[in-house]
Structure formats: structure tokens, C-alpha cells
N, C-alpha and C positions, 0 to 999 in steps of 0.2 A: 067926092072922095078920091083919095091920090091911091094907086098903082103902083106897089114897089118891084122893082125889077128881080127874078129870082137868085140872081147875081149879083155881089157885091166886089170893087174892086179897093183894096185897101194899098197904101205906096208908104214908103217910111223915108225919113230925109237923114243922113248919117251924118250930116252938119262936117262935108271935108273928109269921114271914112270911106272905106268901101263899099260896095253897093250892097244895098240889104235888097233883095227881090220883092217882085209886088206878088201879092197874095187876092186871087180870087177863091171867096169864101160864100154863099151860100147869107143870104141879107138874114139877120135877126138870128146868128150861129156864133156861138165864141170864135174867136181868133187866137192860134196857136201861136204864141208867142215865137217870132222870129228870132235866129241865131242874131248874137251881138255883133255890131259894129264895131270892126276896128281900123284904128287912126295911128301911127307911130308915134310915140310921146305921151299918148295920151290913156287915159281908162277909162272905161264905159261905166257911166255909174244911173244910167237909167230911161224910162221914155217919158217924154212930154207930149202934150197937146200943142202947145203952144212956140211959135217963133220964140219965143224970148226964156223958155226955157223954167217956168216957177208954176204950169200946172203938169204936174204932174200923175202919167196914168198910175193907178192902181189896180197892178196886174196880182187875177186868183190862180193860184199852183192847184190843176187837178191830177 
């Protein structure tokens, strides 16, 4: 059986924005949805999973 660490560290990639901070959270704890990125030119319209940008999370508003 695996040991999960009581620390989780979670990093966000802003694809060319500004830097979105890393977030150490507490493993198997919601994550507080981080201020948005911003890019000149550009809108924020959401987070993904994935490099390529077509899974996208489904963030719950507590």
C-alpha cells in the first residue's frame, strides 16, 4: 500500500501570462481556486487539464 504525503503541491501554467503562484494544499482538500491570469490582448476564459487545452476542469463555487 502507497503513502500519500500530507502535502500536496499544486503549479498552474498561464500559457505566456503572468505568474499564477504555486499552491501547497493539504493532499485529498479542495483547492481554492487561484486569481486569474492575465495576458495583454488577451481573456481568460478558463482551466484546463490538459496541454492542448479541450479538457477542461470543472470548478464547484463554495
Amino acid at each position: 500500500m502507497w503513502d500519500l504525503p500530507n502535502n500536496c503541491t499544486v503549479t498552474f501554467e498561464s500559457n505566456g501570462g503572468n505568474n499564477v503562484p504555486t499552491k501547497t494544499i493539504e493532499c485529498r482538500n479542495l483547492l481554492i481556486e487561484p486569481t486569474n491570469p492575465m495576458k495583454e490582448g488577451y481573456i481568460f476564459v478558463g482551466r484546463y487539464k490538459n496541454e492542448e487545452l479541450t479538457e477542461a476542469w470543472i470548478l464547484i463555487k463554495v
